[in-house]
KOLMI-914953 format. One line per field, with one value per residue (C-alpha): residue number from 1; x, y, z. Coordinates in nm, 2 decimals. Each point is the difference from the previous one (the first is absolute). Example, Ala and Ser with C-alpha at 12.3 -4.5 7.8 and 13.67 -1.06 7.14 Angstrom:
<pts>
num <- [1,2] $
X <- [1.23,0.14] $
Y <- [-0.45,0.34] $
Z <- [0.78,-0.07] $
</pts>
This chain:
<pts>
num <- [1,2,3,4,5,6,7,8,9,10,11,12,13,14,15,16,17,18,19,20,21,22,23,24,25,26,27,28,29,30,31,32,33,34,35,36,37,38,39,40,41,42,43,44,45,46,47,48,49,50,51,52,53,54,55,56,57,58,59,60,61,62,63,64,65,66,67,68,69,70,71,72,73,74,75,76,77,78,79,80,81,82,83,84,85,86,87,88,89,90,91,92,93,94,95,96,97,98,99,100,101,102,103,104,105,106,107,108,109,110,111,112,113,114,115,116,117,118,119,120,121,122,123,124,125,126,127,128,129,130,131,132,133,134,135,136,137,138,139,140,141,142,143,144,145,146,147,148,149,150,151,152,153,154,155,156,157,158,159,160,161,162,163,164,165,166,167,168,169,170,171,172,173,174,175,176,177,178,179,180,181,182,183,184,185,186,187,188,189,190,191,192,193,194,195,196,197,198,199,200,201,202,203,204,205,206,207,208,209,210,211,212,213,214,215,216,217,218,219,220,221,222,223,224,225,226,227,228,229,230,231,232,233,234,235,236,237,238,239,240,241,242,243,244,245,246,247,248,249,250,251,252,253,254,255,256,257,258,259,260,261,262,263,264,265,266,267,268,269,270,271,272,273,274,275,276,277,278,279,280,281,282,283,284,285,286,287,288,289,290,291,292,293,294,295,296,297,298,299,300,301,302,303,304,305,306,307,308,309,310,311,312,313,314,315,316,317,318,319,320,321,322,323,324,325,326,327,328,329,330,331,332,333,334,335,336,337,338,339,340,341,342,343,344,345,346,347,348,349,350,351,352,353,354,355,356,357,358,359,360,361,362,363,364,365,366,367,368,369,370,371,372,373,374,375,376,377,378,379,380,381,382,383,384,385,386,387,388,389,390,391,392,393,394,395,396,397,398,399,400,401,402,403,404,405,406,407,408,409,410,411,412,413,414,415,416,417,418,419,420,421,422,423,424,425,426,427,428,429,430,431,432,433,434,435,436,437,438,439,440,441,442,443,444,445,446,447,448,449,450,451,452,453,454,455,456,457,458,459,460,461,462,463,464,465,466,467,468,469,470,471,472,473,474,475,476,477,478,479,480,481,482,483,484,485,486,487,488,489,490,491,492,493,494,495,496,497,498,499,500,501,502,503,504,505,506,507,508,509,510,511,512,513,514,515,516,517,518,519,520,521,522,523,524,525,526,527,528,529,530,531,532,533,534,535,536,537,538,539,540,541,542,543,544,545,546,547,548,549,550,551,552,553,554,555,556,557,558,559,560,561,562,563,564,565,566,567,568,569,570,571,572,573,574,575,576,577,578,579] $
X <- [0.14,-0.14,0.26,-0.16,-0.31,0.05,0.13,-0.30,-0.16,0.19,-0.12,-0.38,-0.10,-0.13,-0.35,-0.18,-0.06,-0.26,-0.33,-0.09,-0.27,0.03,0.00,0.31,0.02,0.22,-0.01,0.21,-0.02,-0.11,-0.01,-0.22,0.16,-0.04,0.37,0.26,0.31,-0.21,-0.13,0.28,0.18,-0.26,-0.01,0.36,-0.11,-0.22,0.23,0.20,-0.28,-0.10,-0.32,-0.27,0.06,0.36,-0.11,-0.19,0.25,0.25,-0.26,-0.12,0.40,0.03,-0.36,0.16,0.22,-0.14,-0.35,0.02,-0.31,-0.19,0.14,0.31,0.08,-0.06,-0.36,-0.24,-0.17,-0.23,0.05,-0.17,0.23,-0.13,0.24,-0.06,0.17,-0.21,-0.29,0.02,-0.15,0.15,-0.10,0.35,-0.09,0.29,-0.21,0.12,-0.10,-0.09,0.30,-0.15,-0.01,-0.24,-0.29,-0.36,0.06,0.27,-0.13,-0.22,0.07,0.00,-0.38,-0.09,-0.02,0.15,0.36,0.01,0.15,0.35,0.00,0.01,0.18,0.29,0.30,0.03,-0.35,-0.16,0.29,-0.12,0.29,0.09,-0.06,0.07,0.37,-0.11,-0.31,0.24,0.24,-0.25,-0.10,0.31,0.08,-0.26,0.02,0.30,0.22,0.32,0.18,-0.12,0.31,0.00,-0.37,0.13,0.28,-0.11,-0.16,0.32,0.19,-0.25,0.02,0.35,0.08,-0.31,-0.27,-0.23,-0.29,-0.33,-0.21,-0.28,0.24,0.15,-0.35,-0.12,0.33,-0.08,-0.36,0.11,0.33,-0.10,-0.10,0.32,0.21,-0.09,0.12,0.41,0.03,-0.26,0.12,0.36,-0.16,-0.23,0.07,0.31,0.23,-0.17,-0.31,-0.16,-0.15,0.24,-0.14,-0.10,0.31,0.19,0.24,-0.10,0.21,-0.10,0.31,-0.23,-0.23,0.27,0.13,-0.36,-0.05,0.36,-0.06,-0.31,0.15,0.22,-0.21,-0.34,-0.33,0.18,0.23,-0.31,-0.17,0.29,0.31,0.14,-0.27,-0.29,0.14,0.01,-0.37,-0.12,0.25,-0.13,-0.36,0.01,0.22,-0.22,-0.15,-0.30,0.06,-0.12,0.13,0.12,0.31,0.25,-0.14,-0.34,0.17,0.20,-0.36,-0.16,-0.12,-0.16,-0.34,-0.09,-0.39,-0.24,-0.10,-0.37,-0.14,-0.32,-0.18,0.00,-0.15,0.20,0.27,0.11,0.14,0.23,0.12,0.12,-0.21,0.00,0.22,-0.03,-0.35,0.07,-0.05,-0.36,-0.08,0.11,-0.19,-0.34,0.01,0.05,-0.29,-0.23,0.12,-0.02,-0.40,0.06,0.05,0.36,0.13,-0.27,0.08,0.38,0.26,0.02,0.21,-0.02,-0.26,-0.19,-0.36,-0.10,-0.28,0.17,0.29,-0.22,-0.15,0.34,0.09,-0.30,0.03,0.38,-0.06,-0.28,0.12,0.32,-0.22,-0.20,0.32,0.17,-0.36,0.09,0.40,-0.03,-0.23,0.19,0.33,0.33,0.25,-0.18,0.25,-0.08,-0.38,-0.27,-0.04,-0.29,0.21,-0.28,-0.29,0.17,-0.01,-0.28,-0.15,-0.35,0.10,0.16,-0.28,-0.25,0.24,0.07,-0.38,0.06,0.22,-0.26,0.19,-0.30,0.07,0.24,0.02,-0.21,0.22,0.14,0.21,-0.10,-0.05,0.21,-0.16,-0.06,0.20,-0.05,0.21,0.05,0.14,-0.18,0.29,-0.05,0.17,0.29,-0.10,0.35,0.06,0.22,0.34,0.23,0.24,0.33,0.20,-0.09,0.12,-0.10,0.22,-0.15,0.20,0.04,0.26,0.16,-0.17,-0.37,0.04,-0.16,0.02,-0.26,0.23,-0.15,0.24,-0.03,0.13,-0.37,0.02,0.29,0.36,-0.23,0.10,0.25,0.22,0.34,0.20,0.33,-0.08,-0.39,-0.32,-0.20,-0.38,-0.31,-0.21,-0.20,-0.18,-0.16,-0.23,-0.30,0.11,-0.30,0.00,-0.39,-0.32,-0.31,0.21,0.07,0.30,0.12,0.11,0.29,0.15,0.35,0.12,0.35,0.06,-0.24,0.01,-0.13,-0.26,0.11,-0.13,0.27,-0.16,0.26,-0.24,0.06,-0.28,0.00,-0.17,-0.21,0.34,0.04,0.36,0.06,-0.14,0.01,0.26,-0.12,0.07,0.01,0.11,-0.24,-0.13,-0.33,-0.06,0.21,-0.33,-0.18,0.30,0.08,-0.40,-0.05,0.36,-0.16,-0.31,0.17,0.20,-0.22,-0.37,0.13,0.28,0.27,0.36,0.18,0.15,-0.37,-0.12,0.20,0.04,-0.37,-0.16,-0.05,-0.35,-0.06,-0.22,0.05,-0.23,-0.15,0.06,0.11,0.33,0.09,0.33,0.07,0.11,-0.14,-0.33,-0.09,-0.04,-0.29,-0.18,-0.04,-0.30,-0.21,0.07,-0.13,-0.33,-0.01,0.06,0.32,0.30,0.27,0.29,0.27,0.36,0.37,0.15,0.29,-0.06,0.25,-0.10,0.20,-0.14,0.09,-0.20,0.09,-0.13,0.07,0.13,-0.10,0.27,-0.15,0.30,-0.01,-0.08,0.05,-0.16,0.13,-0.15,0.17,-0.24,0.11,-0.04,0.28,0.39,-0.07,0.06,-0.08,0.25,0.12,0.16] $
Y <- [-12.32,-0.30,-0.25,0.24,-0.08,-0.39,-0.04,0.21,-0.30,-0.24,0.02,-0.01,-0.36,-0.24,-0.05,0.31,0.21,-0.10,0.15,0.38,0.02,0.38,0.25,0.12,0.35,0.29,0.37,0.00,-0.32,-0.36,-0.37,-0.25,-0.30,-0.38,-0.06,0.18,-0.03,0.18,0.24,0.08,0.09,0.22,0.18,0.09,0.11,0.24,0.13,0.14,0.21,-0.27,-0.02,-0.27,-0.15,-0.01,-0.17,-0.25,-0.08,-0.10,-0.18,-0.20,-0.09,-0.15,-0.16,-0.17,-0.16,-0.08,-0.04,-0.19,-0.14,0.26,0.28,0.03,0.15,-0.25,0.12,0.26,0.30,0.27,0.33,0.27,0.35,0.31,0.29,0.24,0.31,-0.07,-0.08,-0.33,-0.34,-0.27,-0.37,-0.17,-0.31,-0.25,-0.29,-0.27,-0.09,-0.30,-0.10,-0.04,-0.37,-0.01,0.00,-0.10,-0.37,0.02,-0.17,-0.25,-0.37,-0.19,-0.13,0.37,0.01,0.27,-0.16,0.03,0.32,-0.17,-0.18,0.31,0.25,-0.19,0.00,0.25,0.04,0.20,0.27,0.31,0.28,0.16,0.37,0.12,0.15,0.14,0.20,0.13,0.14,0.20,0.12,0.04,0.21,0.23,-0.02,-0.11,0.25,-0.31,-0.17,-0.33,-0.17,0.09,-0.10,-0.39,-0.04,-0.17,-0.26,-0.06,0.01,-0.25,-0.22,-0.01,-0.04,-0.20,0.04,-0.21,-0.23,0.15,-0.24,0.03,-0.04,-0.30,-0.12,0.12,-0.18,-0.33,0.00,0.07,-0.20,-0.28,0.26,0.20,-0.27,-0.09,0.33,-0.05,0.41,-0.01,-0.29,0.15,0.29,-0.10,-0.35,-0.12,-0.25,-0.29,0.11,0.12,0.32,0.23,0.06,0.33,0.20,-0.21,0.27,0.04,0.16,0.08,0.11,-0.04,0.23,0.24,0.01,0.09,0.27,0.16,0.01,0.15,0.29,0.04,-0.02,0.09,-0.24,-0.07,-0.25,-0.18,0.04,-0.01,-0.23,-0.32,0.02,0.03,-0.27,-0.24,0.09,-0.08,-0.33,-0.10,0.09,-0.22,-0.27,-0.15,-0.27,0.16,0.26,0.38,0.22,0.30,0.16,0.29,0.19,0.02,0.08,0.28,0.13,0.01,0.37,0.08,0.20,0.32,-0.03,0.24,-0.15,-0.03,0.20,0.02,0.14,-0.24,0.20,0.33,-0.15,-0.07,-0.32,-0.06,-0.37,-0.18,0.00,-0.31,-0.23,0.00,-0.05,0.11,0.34,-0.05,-0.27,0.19,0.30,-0.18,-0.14,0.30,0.10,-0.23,0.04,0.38,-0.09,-0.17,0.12,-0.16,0.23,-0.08,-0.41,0.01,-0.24,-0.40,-0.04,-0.10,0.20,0.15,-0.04,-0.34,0.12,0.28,-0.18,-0.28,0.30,0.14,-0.33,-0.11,0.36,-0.02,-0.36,0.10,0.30,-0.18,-0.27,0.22,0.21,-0.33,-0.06,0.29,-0.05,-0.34,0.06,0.35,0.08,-0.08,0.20,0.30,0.07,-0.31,-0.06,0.27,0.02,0.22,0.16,0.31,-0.20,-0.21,0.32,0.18,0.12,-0.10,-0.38,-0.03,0.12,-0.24,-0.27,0.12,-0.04,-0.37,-0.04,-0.07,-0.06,-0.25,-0.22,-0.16,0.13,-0.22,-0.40,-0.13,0.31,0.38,0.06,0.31,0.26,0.23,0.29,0.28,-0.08,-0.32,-0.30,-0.31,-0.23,-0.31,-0.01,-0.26,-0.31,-0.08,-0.04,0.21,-0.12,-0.01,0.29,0.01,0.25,0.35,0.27,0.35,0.34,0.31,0.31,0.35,0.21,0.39,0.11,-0.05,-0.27,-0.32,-0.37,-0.28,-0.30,-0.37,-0.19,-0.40,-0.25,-0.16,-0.36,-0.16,0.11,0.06,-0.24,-0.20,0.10,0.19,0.21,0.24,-0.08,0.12,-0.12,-0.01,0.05,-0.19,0.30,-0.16,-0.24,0.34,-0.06,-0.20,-0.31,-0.04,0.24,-0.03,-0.12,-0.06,0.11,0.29,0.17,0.08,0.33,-0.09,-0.28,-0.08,0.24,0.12,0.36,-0.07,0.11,-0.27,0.12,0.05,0.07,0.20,0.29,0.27,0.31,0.35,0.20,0.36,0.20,0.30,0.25,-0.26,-0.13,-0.40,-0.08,-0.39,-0.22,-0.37,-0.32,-0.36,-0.36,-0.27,-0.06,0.05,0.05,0.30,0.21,-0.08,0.01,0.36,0.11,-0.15,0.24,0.26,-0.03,-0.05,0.30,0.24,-0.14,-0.12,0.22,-0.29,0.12,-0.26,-0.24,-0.08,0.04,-0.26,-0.25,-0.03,-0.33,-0.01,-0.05,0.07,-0.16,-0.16,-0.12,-0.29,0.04,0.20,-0.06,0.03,-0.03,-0.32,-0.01,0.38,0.19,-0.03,-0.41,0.08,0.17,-0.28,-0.18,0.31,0.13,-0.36,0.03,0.34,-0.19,0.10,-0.24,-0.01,-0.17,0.00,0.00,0.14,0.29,0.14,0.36,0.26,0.31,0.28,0.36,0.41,0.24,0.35,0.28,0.27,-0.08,0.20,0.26,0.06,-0.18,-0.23,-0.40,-0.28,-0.39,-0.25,-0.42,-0.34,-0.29,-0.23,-0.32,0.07,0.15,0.34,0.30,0.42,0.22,0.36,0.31] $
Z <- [-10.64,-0.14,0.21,0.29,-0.06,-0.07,0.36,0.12,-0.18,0.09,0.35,-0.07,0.13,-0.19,0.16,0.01,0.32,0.17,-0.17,0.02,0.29,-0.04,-0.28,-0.07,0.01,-0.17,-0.14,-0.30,-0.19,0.05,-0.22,0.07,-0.19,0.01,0.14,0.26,-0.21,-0.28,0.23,0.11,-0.36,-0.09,0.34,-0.05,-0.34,0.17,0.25,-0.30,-0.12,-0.24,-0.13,-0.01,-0.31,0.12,0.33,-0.22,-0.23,0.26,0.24,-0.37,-0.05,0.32,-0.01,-0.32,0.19,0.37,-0.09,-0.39,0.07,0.01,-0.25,-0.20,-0.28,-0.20,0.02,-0.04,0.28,0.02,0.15,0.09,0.05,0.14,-0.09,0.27,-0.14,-0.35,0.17,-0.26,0.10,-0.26,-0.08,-0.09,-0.21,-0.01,-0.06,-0.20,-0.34,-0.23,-0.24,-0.37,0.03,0.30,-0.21,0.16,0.00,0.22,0.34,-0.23,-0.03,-0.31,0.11,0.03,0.40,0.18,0.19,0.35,0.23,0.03,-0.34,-0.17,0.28,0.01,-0.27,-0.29,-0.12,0.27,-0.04,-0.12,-0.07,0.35,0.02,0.39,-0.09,-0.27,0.13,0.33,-0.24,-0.17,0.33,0.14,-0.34,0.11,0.39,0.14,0.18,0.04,-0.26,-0.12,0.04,0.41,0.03,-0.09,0.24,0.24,-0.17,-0.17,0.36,0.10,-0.27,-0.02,0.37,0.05,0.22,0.25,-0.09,0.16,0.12,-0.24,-0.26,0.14,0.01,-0.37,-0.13,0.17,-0.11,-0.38,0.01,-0.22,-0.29,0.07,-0.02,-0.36,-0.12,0.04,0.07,0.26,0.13,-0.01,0.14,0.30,0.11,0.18,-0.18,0.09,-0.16,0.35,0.14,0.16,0.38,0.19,0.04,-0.26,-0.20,-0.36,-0.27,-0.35,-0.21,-0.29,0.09,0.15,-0.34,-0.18,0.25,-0.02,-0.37,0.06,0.22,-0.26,-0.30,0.07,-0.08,-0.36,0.21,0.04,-0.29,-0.26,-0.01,0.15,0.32,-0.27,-0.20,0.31,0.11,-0.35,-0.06,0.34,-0.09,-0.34,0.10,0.36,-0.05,0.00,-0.21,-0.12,-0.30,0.15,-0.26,0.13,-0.23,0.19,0.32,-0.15,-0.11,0.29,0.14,0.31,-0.06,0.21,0.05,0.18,0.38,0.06,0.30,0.17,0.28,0.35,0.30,-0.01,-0.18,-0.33,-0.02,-0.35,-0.12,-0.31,-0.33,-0.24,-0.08,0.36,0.14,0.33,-0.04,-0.14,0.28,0.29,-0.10,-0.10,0.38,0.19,-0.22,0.08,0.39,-0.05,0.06,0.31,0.35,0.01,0.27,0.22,-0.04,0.09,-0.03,0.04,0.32,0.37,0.22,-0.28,-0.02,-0.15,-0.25,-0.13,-0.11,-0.14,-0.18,-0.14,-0.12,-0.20,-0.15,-0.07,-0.14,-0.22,-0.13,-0.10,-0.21,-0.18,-0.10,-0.10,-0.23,-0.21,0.02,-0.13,-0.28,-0.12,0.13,-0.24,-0.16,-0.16,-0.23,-0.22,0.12,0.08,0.36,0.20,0.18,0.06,-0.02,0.29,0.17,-0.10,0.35,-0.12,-0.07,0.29,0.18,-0.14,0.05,0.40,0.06,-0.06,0.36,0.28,0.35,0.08,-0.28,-0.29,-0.38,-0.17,-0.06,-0.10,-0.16,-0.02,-0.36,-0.20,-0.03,-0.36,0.04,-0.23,-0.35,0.11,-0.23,-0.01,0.05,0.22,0.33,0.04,0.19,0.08,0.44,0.22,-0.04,0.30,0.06,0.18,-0.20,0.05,0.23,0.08,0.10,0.11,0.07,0.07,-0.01,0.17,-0.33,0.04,-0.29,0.03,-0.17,-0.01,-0.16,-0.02,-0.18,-0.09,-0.21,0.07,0.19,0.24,-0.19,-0.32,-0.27,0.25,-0.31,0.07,-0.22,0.05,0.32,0.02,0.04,-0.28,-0.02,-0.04,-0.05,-0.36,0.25,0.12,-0.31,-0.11,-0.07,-0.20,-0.31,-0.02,0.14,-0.22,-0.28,0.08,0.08,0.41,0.08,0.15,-0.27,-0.10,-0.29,-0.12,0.18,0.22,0.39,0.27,0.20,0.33,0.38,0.09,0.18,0.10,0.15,0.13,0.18,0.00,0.27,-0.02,-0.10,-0.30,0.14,0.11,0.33,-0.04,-0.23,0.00,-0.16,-0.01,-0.12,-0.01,-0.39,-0.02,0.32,0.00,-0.09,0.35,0.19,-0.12,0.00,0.37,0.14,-0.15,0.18,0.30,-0.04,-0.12,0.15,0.33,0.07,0.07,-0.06,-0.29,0.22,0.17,-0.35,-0.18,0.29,0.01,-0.06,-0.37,-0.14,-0.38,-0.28,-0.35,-0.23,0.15,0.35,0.29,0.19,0.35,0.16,0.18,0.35,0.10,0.07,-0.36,0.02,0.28,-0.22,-0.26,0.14,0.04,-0.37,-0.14,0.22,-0.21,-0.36,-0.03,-0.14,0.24,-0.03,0.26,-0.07,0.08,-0.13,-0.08,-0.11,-0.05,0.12,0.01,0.13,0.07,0.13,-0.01,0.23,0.21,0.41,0.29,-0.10,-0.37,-0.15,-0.24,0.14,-0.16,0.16,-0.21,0.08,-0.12,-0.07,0.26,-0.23,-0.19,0.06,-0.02,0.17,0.02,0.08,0.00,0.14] $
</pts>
């Protein structure tokens, strides 16, 4: 079976086909996934009655391989699960955590100043202990209907018979070569013999990782997380040049946490995303709040050949709403397990209202930056003044299966192939840049500081929204860092406000606000509006983007059965397919 499937493979191209115009449409089950090697092991998964989390499994194996920029696992994800026959909706945590030597110094120079993005990303000490294996077999313990060793075939097909360079790999490789090639295993692993970048189409094998994954089949997460391939992540961890102090010992102790999802009311839906360490699930929420008191259905979406004013309108409300979440996010959101966190003050439906009257579609928050807000039990930490760092590294899967079972996975190892580090032929992460790099401001402490066991805070914003019979009607998700949280809040707007199926929805130009400014999407629709929003006070800033959107929605077709529209973000290499 697995030899089957690896010439199924083998056949894919290597540049993917041309991007989805259309939803894609089934009955049964469908993936939306960033690649269409990926999508294509997990749809086999599904065609043999497998579940979700088996379907994710096997589309994150291959993703390991074809797509190591992005996710591995070598890093960390979030999931949302909705068990259909439990009636269960789960929040899988398999973020990474601090080692016990990252202590909140870490990103600090001798002089005290915080080191720059790549100074500190690259090389062992922005590693934090990978925990995306780990948190599927947990899942998979519990929901998986195929064995674990089929669900990794064929990634270990592809690795070992080799597979095609896409060409936003080929490009990611050639932007980062420099900083791969001063890591001899990623060197060894990415660049051609004469130190180059391999082109498009360019036949890439990986015995190395073909080796870690068969083990893996064979042996479960503790292949990972125990034994020669945790001894190679930490030896290559501690002995870079720029070196962390991760030990076997605290990779064999890592455990994946089940945590309760947050949900709130949007419209007549309930929309449910990721609590802390993440804070995308708080973000997301607190701006469909604050767009909860606009007429957003009655503005519609930025594209050709709508109105002008109302899309002016819908972006200065998308842009603001996003800044004023980001206020609070910045000031309170870390990992609640070590630092207390508002999570229902955040929410409470009387602070958010007081904070919603602040969005006026006539004019900007108050510059130069919308100020947090107090929530009720609140903690008086300062926010972290640290920029948005750049983001390469993250993808997002969403699925549904035969079984009513659904999966929101956004997995990352954080920027361009993480910590351009390799080991047992994986990428490692740079997920510890995700934190402050400044441990306190005015002397006192950040919320979201360096500390031993500590989760990074994340953006990753997997969301499931339930209809009025309380079962999924939307699975959404994105990549993008920060930016994830606008990019996931504006597709559900366009979904569930202005009716677009999710290919319209996640193909739309992309307008979304952080902190100081709002951001419109170069070369589209967006970019017009720019000149207009700055006569209003509003701080635009126009840029590319390279979000990774990945949407299902489920509903009933003329005949009452069940239908299923799945959309690919056409920036990136993915694809949504199904039976």
């Amino acid at each position: 079976m697995a030899r089957l499937l690896f010439l199924l493979l083998l056949l894919l191209p290597a540049a993917p086909a041309p991007a989805q115009t259309a939803p894609a449409i089934a009955g049964r089950h469908m993936l939306a996934v960033p690649d269409a090697r990926a999508a294509e092991a997990g749809l086999a998964v599904l065609r043999e009655g497998g579940s979700a989390v088996d379907a994710a499994i096997a589309a994150q194996a291959v993703l390991t391989l074809v797509e190591p920029h992005a996710s591995g696992i070598g890093g960390g994800a979030l999931m949302l699960h909705w068990d259909a026959a439990a009636r269960r909706l789960s929040a899988w945590d398999g973020r990474e955590v601090a080692p016990a030597a990252a202590t909140p110094d870490l990103f600090l120079r001798p002089d005290g100043t915080p080191m720059g993005f790549h100074e500190a990303a690259v090389g062992g000490r922005a590693v934090g202990v990978p925990g995306a294996l780990r948190m599927l077999e947990a899942a998979h313990r519990e929901h998986g209907r195929l064995p674990w060793a089929r669900l990794f075939a064929p990634a270990v097909a592809l690795a070992e018979e080799g597979f095609a360079v896409s060409p936003r790999l080929a490009d990611t490789i050639a932007r980062e070569a420099e900083r791969l090639g001063r890591d001899p295993a990623a060197r060894a692993a990415f660049l051609l013999p004469d130190g180059s970048p391999p082109p498009a189409g360019h036949r890439l094998r990986s015995p190395a990782l073909a080796a870690t994954l068969r083990a893996v089949a064979e042996g479960g997460a503790d292949a990972l997380h125990r034994g020669p391939v945790a001894a190679a992540i930490a030896q290559a961890v501690r002995t870079n040049p720029n070196p962390g102090g991760m030990t076997p010992d605290e990779l064999a102790g890592y455990a994946p946490v089940r945590r309760e999802a947050l949900c709130a009311p949007y419209r007549v839906f309930v929309v449910c995303g990721f609590p802390p360490p993440s804070s995308g699930g708080v973000a997301t929420l607190q701006i469909l709040s604050f767009l909860s008191h606009q007429d957003m259905p009655a503005l519609g979406p930025l594209r050709p050949g709508h109105g002008a004013a109302q899309a002016l309108d819908a972006a200065l409300l998308l842009g603001e709403a996003g800044r004023l979440a980001f206020a609070d996010r910045n000031r309170f959101l870390a990992d609640a397990d070590v630092v207390p966190v508002p999570v229902r003050g955040l929410l409470d439906p009387v602070y958010l209202l007081a904070r919603a009257q602040m969005l006026d579609r006539d004019r900007a928050l108050a510059p130069p930056l919308p100020r947090p807000g107090n929530p009720p039990r609140g903690p008086a930490a300062p926010p972290a003044s640290q920029p948005p760092q750049p983001e390469n590294g993250t993808s997002h899967l969403s699925i549904v299966d035969g079984h009513g079972n659904a999966v929101a996975l956004t997995t990352t190892v954080e920027d361009a192939f993480g910590a351009r580090i390799v080991a047992a032929g994986m990428v490692l992460n740079n997920q510890l840049t995700d934190f402050s790099f400044l441990p306190e401001i005015g002397g006192r402490p950040v919320a979201n500081a360096v500390a031993p066991g500590k989760r990074p805070r994340s953006s990753m914003s997997p969301t499931i929204v339930f209809g009025a019979d309380a079962s999924p009607v939307a699975v959404v998700g994105s990549a993008g860092g920060s930016r994830i949280i606008g990019h996931v809040a504006q597709t559900l707007v366009a979904m569930l406000d202005w009716g677009l199926d999710p290919q319209e929805a996640v193909a739309l130009p992309r307008v979304g606000g952080r902190d100081g400014v709002v951001e419109l999407e170069a070369g589209t629709p967006a970019a017009a509006l720019a000149d207009s929003l700055r006569e209003r006070g509003v701080p635009v800033e126009v840029r590319t983007n390279a979000s990774g959107l990945h949407a299902i929605r489920i509903g009933r077709g003329p005949d009452g059965g069940r239908r299923l529209l799945g959309g690919a973000d056409p920036r990136r290499e993915g694809v949504a397919v199904g039976d």
